[in-house]
Backbone as a chain_set.jsonl record, in Angstrom:
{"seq": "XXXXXXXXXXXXXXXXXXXXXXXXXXXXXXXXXXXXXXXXXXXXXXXXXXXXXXXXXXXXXXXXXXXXXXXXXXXXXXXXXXXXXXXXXXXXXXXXXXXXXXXXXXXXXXXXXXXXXXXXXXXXXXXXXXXXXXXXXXXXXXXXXXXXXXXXXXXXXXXXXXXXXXXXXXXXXXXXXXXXXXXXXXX", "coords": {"N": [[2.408, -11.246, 7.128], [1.281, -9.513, 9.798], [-1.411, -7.996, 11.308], [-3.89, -5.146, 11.743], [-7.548, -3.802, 11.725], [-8.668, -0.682, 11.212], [-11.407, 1.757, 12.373], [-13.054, 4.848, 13.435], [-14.718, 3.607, 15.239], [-12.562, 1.906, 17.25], [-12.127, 4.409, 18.626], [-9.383, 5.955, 20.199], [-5.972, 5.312, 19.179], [-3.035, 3.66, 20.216], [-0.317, 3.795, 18.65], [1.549, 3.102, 18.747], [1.779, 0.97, 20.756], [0.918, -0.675, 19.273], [2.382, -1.313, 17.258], [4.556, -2.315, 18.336], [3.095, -4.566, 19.489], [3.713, -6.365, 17.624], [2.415, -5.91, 15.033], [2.621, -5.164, 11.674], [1.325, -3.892, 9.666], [-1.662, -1.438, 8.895], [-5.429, -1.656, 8.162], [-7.295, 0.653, 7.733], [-10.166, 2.749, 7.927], [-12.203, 4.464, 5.414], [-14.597, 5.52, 5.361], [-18.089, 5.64, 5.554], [-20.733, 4.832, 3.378], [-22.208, 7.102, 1.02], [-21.399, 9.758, 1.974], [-20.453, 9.763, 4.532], [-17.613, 10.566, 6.406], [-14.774, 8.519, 8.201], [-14.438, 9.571, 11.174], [-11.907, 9.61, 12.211], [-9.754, 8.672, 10.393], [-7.857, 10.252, 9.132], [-6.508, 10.831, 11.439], [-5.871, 8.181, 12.038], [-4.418, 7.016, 9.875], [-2.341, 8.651, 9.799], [-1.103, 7.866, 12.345], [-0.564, 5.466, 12.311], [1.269, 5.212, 10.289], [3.653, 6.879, 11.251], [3.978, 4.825, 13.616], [5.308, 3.333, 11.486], [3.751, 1.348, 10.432], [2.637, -0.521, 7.275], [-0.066, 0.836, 5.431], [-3.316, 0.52, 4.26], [-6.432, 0.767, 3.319], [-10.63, 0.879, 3.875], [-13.725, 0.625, 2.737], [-17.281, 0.957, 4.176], [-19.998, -0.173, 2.609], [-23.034, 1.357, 1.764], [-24.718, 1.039, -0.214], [-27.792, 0.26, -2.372], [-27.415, -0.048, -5.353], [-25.714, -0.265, -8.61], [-25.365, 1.799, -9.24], [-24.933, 3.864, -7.091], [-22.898, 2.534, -5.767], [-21.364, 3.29, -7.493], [-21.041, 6.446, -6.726], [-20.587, 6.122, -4.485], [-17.75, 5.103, -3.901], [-16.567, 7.452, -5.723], [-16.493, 9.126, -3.682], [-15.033, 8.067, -1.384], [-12.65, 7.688, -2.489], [-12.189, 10.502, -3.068], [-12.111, 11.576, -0.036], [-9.623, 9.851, 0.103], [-7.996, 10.991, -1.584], [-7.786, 14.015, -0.559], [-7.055, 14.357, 1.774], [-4.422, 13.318, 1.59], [-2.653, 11.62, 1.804], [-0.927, 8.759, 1.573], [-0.777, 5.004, 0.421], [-0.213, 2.045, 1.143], [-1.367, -0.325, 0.89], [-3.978, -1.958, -0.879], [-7.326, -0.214, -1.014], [-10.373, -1.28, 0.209], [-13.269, -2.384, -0.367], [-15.931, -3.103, 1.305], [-18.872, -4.886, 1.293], [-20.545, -6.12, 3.061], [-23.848, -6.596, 5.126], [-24.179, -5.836, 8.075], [-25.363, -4.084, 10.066], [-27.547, -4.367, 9.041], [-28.994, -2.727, 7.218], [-29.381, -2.692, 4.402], [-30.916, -4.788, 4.122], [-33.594, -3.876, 5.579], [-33.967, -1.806, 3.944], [-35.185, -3.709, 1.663], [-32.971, -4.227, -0.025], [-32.195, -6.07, -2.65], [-30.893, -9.27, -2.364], [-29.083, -10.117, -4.524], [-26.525, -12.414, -6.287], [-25.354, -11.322, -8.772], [-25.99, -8.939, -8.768], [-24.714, -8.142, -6.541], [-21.933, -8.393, -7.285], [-21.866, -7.174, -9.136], [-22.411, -4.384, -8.563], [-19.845, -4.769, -6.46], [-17.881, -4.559, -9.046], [-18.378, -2.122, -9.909], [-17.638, -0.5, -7.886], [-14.993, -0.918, -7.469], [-13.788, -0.65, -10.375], [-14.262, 1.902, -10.735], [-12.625, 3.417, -8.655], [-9.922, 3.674, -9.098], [-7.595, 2.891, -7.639], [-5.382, 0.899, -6.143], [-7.23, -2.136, -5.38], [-9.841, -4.129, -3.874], [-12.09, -6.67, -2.297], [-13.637, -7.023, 0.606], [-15.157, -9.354, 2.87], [-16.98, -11.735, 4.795], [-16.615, -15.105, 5.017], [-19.55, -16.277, 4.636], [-20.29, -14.479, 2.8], [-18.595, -14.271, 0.358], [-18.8, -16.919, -0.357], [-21.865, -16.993, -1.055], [-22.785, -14.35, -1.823], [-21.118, -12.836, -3.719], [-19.186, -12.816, -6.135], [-16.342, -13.291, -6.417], [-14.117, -14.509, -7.49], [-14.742, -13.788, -10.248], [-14.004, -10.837, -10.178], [-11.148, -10.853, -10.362], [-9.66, -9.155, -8.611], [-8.223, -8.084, -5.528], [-8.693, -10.441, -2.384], [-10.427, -9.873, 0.684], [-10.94, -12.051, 3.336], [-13.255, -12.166, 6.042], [-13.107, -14.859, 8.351], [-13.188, -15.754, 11.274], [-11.383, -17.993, 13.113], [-9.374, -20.96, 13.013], [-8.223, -21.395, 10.256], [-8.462, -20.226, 6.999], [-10.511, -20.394, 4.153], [-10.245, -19.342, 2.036], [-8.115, -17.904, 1.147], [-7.381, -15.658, -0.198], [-5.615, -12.62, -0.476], [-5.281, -11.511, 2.058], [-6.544, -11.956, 5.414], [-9.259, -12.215, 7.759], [-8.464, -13.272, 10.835], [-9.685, -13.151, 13.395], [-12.059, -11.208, 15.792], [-10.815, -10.798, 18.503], [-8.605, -9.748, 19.151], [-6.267, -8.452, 20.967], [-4.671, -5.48, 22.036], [-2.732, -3.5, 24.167], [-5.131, -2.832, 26.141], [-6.992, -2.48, 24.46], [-9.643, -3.715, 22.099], [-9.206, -5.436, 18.61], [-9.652, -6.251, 15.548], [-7.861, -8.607, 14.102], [-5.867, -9.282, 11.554], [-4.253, -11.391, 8.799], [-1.731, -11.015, 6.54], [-0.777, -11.87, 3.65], [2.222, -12.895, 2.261]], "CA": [[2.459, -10.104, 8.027], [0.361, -9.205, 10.966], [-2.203, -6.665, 11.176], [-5.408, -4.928, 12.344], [-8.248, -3.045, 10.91], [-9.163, 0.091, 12.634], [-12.474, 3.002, 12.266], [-13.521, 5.535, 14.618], [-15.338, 3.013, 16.902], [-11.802, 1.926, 18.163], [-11.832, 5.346, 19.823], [-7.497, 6.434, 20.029], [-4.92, 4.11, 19.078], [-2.028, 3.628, 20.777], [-0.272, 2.962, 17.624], [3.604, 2.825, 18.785], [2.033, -0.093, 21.717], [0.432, -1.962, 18.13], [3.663, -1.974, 16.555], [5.271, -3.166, 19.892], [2.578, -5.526, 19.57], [4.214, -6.838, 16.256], [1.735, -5.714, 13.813], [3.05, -4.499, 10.521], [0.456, -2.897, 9.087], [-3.34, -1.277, 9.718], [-6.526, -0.993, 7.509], [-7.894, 2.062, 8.144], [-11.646, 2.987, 7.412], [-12.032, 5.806, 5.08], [-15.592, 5.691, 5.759], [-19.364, 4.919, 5.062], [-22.003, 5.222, 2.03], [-21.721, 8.698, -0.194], [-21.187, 10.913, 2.28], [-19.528, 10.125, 5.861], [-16.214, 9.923, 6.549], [-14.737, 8.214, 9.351], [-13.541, 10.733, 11.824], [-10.554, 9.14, 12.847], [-9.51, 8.098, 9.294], [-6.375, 11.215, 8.893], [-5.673, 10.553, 12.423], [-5.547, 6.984, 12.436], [-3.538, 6.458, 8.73], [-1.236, 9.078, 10.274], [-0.471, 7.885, 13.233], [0.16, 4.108, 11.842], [2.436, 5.696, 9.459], [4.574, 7.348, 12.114], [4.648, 3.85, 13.735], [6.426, 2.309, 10.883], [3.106, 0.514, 9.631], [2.01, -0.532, 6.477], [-1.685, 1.228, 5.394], [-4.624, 0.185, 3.589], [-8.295, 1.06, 3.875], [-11.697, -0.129, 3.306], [-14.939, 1.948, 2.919], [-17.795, 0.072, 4.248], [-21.099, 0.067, 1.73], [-24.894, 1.518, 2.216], [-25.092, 1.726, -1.506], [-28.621, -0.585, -2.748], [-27.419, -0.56, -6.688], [-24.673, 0.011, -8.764], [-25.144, 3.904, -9.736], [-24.721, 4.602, -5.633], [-21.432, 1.877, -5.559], [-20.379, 4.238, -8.09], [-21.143, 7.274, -6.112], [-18.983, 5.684, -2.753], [-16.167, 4.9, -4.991], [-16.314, 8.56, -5.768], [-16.591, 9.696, -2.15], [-13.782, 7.097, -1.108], [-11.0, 8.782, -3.503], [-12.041, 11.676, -2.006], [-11.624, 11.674, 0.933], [-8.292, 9.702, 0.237], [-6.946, 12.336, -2.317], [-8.299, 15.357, 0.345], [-6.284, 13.401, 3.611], [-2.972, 13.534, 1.121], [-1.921, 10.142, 2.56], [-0.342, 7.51, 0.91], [-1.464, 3.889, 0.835], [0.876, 1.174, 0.747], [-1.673, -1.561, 0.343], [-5.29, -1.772, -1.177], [-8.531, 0.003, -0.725], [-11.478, -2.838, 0.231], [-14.807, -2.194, -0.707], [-17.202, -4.087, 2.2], [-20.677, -4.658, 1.166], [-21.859, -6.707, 3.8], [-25.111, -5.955, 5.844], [-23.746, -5.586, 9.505], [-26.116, -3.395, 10.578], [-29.02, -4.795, 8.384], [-29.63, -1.534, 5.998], [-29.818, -2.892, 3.305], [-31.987, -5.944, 4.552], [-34.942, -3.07, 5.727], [-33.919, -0.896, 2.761], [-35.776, -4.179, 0.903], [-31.887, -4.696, -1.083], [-31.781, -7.588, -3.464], [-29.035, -10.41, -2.122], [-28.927, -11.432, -5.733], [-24.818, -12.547, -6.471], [-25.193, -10.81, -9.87], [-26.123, -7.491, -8.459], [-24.011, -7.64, -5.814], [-20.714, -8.441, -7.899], [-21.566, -6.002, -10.382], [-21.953, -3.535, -7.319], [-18.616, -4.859, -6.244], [-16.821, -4.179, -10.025], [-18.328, -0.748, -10.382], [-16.835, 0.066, -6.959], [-13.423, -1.012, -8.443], [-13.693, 0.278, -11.678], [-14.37, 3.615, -10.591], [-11.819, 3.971, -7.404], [-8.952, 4.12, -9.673], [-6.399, 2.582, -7.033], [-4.902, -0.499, -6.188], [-8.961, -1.791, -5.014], [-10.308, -5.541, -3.233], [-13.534, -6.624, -1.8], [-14.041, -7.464, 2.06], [-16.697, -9.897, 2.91], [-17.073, -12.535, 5.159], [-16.581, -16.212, 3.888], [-20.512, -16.956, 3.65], [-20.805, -13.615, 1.608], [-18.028, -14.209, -0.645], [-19.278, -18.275, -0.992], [-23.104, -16.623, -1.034], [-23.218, -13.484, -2.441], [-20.111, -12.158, -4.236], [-18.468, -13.741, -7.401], [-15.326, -12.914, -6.147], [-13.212, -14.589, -8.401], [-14.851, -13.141, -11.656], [-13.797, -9.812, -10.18], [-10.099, -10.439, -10.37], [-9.074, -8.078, -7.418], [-7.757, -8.769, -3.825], [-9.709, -10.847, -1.276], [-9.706, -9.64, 2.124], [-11.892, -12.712, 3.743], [-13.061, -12.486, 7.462], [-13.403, -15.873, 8.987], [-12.647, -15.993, 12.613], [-11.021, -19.301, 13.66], [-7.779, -21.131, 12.239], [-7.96, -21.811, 8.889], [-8.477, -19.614, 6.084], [-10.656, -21.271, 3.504], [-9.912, -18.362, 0.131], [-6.306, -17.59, 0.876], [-6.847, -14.322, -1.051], [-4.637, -11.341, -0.27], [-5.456, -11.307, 3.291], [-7.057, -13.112, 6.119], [-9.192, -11.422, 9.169], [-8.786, -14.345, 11.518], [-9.91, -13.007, 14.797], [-12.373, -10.231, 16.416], [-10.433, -10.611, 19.689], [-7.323, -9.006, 19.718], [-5.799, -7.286, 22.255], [-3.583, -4.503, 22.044], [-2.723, -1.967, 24.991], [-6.036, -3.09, 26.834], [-8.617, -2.633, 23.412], [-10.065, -5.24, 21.283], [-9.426, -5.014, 17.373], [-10.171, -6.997, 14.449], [-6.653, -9.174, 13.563], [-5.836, -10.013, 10.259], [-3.138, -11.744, 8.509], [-1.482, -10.341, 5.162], [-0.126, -13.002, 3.11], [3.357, -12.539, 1.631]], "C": [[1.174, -10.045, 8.84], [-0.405, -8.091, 11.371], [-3.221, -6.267, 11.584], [-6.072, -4.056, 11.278], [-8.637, -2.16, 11.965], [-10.427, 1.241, 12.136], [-12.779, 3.654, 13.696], [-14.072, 5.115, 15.898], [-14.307, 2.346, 17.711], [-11.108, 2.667, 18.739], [-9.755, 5.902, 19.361], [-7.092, 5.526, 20.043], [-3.611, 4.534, 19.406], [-1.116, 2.79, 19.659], [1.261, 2.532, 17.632], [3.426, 1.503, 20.116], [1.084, -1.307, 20.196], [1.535, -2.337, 17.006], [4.6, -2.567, 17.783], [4.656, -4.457, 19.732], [3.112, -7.035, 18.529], [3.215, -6.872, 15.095], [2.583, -4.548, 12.814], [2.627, -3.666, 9.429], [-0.983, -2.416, 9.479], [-4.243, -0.98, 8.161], [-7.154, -0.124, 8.26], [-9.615, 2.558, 7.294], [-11.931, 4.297, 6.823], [-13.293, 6.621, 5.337], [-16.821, 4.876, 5.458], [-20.151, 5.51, 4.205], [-21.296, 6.829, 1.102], [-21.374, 9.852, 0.655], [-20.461, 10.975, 4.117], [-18.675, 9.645, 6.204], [-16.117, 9.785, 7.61], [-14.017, 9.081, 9.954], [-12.28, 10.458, 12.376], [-9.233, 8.844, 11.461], [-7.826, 8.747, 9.212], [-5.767, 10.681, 10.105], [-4.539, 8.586, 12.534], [-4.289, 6.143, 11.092], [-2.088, 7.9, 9.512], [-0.213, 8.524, 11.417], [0.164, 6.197, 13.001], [1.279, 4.412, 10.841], [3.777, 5.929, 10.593], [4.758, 6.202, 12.943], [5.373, 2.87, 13.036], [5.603, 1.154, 10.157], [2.659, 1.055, 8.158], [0.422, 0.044, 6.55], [-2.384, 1.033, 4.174], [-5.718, 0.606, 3.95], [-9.067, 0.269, 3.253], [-12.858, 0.772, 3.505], [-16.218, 0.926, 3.015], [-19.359, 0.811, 3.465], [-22.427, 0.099, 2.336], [-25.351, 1.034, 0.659], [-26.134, 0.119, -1.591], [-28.298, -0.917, -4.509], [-26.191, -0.449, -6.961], [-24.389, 1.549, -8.847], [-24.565, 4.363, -7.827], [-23.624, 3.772, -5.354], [-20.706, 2.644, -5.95], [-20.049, 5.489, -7.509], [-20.125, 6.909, -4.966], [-18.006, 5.351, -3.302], [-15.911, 6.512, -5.161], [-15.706, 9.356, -4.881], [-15.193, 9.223, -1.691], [-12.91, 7.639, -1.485], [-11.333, 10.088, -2.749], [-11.752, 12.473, -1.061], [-9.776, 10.771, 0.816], [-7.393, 10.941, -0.396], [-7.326, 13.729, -1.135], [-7.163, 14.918, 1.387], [-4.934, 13.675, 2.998], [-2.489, 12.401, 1.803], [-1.666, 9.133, 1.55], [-0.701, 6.264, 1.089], [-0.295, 2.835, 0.215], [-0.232, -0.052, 0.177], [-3.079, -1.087, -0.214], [-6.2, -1.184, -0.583], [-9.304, -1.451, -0.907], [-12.714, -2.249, 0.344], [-15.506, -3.533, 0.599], [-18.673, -3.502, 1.597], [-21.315, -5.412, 1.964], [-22.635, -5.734, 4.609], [-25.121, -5.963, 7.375], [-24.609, -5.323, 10.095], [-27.684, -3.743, 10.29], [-29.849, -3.731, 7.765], [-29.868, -2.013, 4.698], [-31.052, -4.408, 3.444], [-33.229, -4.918, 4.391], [-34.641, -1.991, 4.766], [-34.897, -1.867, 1.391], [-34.497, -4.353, -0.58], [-32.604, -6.413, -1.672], [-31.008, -8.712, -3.388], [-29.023, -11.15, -3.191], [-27.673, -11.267, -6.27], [-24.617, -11.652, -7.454], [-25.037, -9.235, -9.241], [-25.116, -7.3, -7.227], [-22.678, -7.308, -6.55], [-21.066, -7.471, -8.859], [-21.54, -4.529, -9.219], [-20.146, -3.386, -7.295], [-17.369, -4.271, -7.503], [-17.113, -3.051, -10.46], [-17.138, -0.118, -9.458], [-15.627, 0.23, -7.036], [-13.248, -0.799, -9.359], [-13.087, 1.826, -11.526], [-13.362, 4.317, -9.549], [-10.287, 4.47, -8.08], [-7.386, 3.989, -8.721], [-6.509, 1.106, -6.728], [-6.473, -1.172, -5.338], [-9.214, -3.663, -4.469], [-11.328, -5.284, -3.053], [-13.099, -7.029, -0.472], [-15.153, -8.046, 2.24], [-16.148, -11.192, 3.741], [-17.114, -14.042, 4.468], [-18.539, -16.633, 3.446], [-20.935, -15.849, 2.712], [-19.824, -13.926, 0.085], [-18.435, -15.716, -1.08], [-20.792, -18.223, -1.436], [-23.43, -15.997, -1.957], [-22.388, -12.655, -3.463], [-19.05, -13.215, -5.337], [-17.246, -13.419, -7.671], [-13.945, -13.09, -7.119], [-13.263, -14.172, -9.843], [-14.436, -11.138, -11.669], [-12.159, -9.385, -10.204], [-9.44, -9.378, -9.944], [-8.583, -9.074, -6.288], [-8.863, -9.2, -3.232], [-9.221, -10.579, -0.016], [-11.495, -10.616, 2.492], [-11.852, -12.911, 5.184], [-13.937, -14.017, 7.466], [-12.132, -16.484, 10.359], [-12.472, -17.284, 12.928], [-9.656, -19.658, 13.038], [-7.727, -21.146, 10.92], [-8.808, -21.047, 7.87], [-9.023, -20.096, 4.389], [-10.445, -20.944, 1.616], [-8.81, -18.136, 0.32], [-6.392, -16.706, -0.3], [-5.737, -13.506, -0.904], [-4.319, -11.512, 1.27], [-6.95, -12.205, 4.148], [-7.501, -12.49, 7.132], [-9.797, -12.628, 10.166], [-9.368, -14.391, 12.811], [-11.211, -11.418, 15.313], [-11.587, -9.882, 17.615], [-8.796, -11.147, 19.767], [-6.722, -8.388, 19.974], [-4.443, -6.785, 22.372], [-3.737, -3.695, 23.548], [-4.732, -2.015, 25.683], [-7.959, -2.606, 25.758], [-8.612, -3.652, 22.41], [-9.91, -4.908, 19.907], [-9.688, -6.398, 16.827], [-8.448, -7.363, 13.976], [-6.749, -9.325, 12.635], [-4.187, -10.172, 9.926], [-2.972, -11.271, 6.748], [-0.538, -11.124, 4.043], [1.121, -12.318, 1.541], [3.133, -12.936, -0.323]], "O": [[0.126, -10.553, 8.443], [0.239, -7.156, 11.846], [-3.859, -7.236, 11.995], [-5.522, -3.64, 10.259], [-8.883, -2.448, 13.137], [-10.034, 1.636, 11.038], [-12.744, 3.09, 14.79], [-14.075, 5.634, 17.014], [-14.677, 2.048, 18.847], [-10.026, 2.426, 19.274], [-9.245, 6.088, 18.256], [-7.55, 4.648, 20.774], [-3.101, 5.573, 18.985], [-1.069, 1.56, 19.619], [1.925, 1.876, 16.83], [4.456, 0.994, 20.556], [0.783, -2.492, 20.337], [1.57, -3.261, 16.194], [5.365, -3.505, 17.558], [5.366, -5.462, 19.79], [2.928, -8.241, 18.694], [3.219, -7.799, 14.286], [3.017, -3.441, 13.133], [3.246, -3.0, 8.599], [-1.509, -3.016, 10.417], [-3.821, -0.266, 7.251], [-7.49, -0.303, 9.431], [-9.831, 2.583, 6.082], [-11.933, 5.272, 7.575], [-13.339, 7.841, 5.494], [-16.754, 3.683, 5.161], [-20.287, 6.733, 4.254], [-20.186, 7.257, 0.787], [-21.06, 10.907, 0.105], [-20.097, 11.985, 4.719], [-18.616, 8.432, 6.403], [-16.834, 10.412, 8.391], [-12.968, 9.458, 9.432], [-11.702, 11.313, 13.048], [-8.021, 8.837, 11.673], [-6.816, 8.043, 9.221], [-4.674, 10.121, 10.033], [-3.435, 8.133, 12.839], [-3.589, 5.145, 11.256], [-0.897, 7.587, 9.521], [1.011, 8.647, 11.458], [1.23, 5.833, 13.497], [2.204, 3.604, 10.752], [4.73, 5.152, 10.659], [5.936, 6.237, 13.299], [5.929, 1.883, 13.519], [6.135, 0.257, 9.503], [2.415, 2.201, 7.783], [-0.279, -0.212, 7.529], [-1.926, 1.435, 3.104], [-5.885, 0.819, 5.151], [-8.8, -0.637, 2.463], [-12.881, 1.602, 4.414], [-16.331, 0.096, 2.114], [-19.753, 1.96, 3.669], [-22.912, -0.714, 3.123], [-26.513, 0.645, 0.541], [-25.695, -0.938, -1.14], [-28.84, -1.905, -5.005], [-25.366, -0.473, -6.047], [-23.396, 2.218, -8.561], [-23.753, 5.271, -7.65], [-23.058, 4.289, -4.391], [-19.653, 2.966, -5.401], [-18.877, 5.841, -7.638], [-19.044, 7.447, -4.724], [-17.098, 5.51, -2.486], [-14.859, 6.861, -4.625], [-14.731, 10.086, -5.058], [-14.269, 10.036, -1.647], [-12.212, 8.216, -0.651], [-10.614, 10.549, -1.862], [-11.314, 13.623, -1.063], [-8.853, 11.213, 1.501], [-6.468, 11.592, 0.091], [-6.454, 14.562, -1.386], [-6.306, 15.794, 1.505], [-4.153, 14.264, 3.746], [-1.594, 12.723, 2.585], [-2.524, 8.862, 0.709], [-1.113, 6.176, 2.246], [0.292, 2.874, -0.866], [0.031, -0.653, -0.865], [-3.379, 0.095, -0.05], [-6.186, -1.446, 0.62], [-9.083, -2.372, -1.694], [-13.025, -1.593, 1.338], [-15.379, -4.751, 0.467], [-19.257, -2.425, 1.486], [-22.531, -5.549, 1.829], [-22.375, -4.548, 4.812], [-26.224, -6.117, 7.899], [-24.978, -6.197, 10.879], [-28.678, -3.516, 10.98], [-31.079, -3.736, 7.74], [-30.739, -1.485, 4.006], [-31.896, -4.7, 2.597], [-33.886, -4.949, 3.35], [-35.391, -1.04, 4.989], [-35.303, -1.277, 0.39], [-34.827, -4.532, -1.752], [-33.203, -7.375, -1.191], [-30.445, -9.117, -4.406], [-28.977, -12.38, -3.203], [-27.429, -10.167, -6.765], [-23.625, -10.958, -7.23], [-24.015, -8.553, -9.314], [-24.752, -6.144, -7.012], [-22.255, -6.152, -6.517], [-20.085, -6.957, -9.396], [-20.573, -3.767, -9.209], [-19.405, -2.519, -7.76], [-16.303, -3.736, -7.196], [-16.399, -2.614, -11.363], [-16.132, 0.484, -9.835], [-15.069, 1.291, -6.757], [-12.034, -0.632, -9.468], [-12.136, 2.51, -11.904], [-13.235, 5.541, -9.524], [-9.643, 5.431, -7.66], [-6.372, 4.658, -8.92], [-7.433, 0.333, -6.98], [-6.813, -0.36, -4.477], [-8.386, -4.396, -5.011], [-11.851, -4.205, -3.333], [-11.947, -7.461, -0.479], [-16.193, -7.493, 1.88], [-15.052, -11.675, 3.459], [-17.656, -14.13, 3.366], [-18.878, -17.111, 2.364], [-21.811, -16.087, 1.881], [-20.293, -13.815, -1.048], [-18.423, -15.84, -2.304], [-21.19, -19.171, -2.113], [-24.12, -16.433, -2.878], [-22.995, -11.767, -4.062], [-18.36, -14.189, -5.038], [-16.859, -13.236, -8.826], [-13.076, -12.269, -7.412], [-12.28, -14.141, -10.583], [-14.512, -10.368, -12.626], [-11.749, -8.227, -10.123], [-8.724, -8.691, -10.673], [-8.561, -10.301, -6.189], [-9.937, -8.615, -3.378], [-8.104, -10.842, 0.429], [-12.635, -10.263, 2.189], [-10.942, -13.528, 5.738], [-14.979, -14.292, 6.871], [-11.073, -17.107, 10.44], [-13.536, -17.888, 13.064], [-8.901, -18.787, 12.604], [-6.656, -20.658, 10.558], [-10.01, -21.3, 7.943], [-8.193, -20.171, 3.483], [-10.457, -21.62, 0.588], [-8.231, -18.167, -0.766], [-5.668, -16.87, -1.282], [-4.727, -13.996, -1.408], [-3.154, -11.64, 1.648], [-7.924, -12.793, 3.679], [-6.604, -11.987, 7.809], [-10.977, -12.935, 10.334], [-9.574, -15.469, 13.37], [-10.717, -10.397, 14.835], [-11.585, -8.683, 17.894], [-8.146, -12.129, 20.126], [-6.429, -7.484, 19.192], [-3.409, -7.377, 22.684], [-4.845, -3.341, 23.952], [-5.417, -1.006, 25.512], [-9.153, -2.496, 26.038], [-7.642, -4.296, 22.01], [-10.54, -3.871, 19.696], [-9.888, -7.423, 17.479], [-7.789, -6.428, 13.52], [-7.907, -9.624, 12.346], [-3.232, -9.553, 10.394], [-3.894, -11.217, 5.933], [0.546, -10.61, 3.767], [0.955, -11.701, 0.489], [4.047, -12.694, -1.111]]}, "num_chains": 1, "name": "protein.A"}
C-alpha cells in the first residue's frame, strides 16, 4: 500500500485529492518531546479518516535518556486517548536528530542507550508501537532487531535495504501542488 506521513508543517491537506492520488493510508504526527502536540494532529487523523485512509502516527523524540522516552510515551497516549481517534496501524517512535538537539544537548549516540530509549518508548505506549529511523540510524544507532517491533525505515531512492513494516522511499511527493514524505506499507 501507498502512503504519506503528514505534521503540522504540511500546513492543510487536501485529503480527498491524496486519496485520488491513490494513497491508502497517512501517518500522522501526534507530536514532539513531553509536552507539544502537533496542531494539526485531530485535524489531520480526521480528515484522512473521512477519506477512506488507513492511520498511523509517529511522535518525533527530544528525550536525552530513557526516564524522558518514558515520559513521551506517556504524553503520546495522551494525546491519542484525549483526540478519541482510532488507529488502524502503529504508533512510530522517531529518535533521530533532525534538528540537531540532541547533538548540542551533548546526547550520547551510544546504540545501547539509544535502543533501550527506543524499548522504554514501546514498553510504556501500550499500543500496537515501531521505531522510525533512517537506514544509517537503524544500521548505526538502533538495535532494531533486538527490539522486536515494526520498522518504519526512511531511505529515499529504490530499494529498500530492512524491508520492515514499511518503507519511506521518497521526500518528493506531490499531491494537489504540496510536497510530502511517500512511503510504502508492505502487505
Amino acid at each position: 500500500m501507498r502512503g504519506i506521513d503528514v505534521s503540522e508543517n504540511n500546513g492543510f491537506v487536501d485529503w480527498q485529492a491524496v486519496k485520488n492520488a491513490g494513497m491508502e493510508f497517512a501517518m500522522v504526527r501526534t507530536g514532539f518531546g513531553r509536552g507539544d502536540k502537533d496542531s494539526h494532529f485531530d485535524d489531520n487523523v480526521a480528515g484522512a479518516h473521512a477519506a477512506g485512509l488507513k492511520v498511523g502516527a509517529y511522535h518525533y523524540s527530544y528525550a536525552l535518556n530513557a526516564d524522558r522516552a518514558a515520559e513521551e510515551s506517556a504524553f503520546c497516549r495522551k494525546i491519542i486517548d484525549e483526540s478519541g481517534v482510532g488507529l488502524e496501524l502503529p504508533v512510530f517512535f522517531d529518535m533521530e536528530d533532525a534538528d540537531g538537539y540532541k547533538r548540542r544537548n551533548g546526547f550520547n549516540f551510544d546504540t545501547e542507550l539509544i535502543t533501550e530509549m527506543c524499548r522504554t518508548f514501546i514498553s510504556n505506549l501500550g499500543l500496537d508501537c515501531g521505531v522510525y529511523a533512517s537506514l544509517s540510524w537503524l544500521e548505526n544507532y538502533i538495535d532494531w532487531r533486538s527490539l522486536n517491533c515494526a520498522v518504519w525505515n526512511a531511505e529515499w531512492g529504490s530499494s529498500d535495504s530492512i524491508r520492515g513494516y514499511m518503507w519511506q522511499n521518497t521526500d518528493r511527493l506531490y499531491i494537489a501542488g504540496k510536497q510530502f514524505d511517500g512511503n510504502i506499507l508492505y502487505d
